[in-house]
C-alpha positions as CSV (number, residue, x, y, z in Angstrom):
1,X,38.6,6.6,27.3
2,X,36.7,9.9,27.1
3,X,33.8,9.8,24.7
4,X,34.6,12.8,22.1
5,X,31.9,13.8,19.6
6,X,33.4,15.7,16.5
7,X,30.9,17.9,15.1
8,X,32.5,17.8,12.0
9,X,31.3,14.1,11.3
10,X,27.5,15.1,12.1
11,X,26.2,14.2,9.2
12,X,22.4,15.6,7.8
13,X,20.2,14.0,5.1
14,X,18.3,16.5,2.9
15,X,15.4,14.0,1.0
16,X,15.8,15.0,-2.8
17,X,12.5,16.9,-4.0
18,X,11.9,13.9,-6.7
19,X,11.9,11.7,-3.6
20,X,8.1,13.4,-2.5
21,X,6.9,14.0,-6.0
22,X,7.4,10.3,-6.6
23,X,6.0,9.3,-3.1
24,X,2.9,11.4,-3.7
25,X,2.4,10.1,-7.4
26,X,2.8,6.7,-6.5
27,X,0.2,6.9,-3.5
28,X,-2.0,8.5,-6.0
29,X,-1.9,6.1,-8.1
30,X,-2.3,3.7,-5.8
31,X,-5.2,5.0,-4.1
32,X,-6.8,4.9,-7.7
33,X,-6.1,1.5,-8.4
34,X,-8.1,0.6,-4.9
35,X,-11.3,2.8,-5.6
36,X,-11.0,1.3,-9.3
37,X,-10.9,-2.1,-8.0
38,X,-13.5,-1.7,-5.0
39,X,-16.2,-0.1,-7.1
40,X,-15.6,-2.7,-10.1
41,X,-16.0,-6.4,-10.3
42,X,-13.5,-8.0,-11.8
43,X,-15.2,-12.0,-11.0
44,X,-11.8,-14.2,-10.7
45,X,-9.3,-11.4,-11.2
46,X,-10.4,-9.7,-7.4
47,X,-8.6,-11.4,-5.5
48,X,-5.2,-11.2,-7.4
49,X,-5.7,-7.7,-8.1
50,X,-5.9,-7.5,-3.9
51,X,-3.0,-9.3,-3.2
52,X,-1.2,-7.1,-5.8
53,X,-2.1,-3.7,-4.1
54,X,-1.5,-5.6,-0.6
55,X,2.0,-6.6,-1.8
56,X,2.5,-2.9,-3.7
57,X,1.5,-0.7,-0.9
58,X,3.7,-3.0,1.5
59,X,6.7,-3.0,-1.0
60,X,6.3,0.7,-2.0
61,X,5.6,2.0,1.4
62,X,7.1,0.0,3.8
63,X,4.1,-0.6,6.1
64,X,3.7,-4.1,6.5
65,X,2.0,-6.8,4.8
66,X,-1.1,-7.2,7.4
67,X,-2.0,-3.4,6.6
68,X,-1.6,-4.1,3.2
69,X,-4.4,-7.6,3.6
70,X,-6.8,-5.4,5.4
71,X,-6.8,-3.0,2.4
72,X,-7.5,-6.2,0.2
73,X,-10.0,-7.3,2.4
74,X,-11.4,-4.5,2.2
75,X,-11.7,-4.8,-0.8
76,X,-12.8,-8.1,-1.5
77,X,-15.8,-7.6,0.9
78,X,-17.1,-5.2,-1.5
79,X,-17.3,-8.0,-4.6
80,X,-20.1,-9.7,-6.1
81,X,-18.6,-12.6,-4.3
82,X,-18.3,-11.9,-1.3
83,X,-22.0,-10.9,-1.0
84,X,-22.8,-14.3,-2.8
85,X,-20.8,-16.3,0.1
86,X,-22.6,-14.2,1.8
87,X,-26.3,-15.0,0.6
88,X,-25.1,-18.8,1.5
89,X,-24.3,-19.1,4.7
C-alpha cells in the first residue's frame, strides 16, 4: 500500500495568548513564594511549605518531581534548622 500524506489533515496548534500570560503569572508567583519562603523562617511550617512548592512547580510545570525536591532543599538549607542540625553534628 503506498503511504499518501493528505495535506489537508495537517493539522497546527496556535497556543492561546491567555495560555502565556497565565504561564508567566503563575511562575511569578511562584518564584515569589520561594524567595518568600527562603529568606523567612517559618520553624515547623518549612518543610511543608517545600514540599508544596516541589509538588506545585512539578504539577504546574510539568518538570518532574526531583527538580522540584532540589528547589525545596534548597530551601530548607537556608532555615534556622538546618543550620542548627548543622551546629550538631
Amino acid at each position: 500500500m503506498a503511504n499518501t500524506h493528505d495535506a489537508s489533515h495537517a493539522q497546527h496548534v496556535i497556543t492561546p495568548t491567555l495560555t502565556y500570560v497565565f504561564v508567566f503569572l503563575a511562575l511569578f508567583v511562584l518564584t515569589i513564594v520561594t524567595y518568600v519562603a527562603a529568606i523567612n523562617d517559618f520553624g515547623a511550617l518549612n518543610t511543608p511549605i517545600a514540599l508544596g512548592i516541589a509538588f506545585g512547580s512539578s504539577a504546574l510545570f510539568g518538570v518532574s518531581f526531583a527538580l522540584g525536591a532540589f528547589f525545596a532543599g534548597v530551601i530548607l538549607s537556608e532555615s534556622d534548622l538546618s543550620h542548627r542540625a548543622a551546629e550538631r553534628s
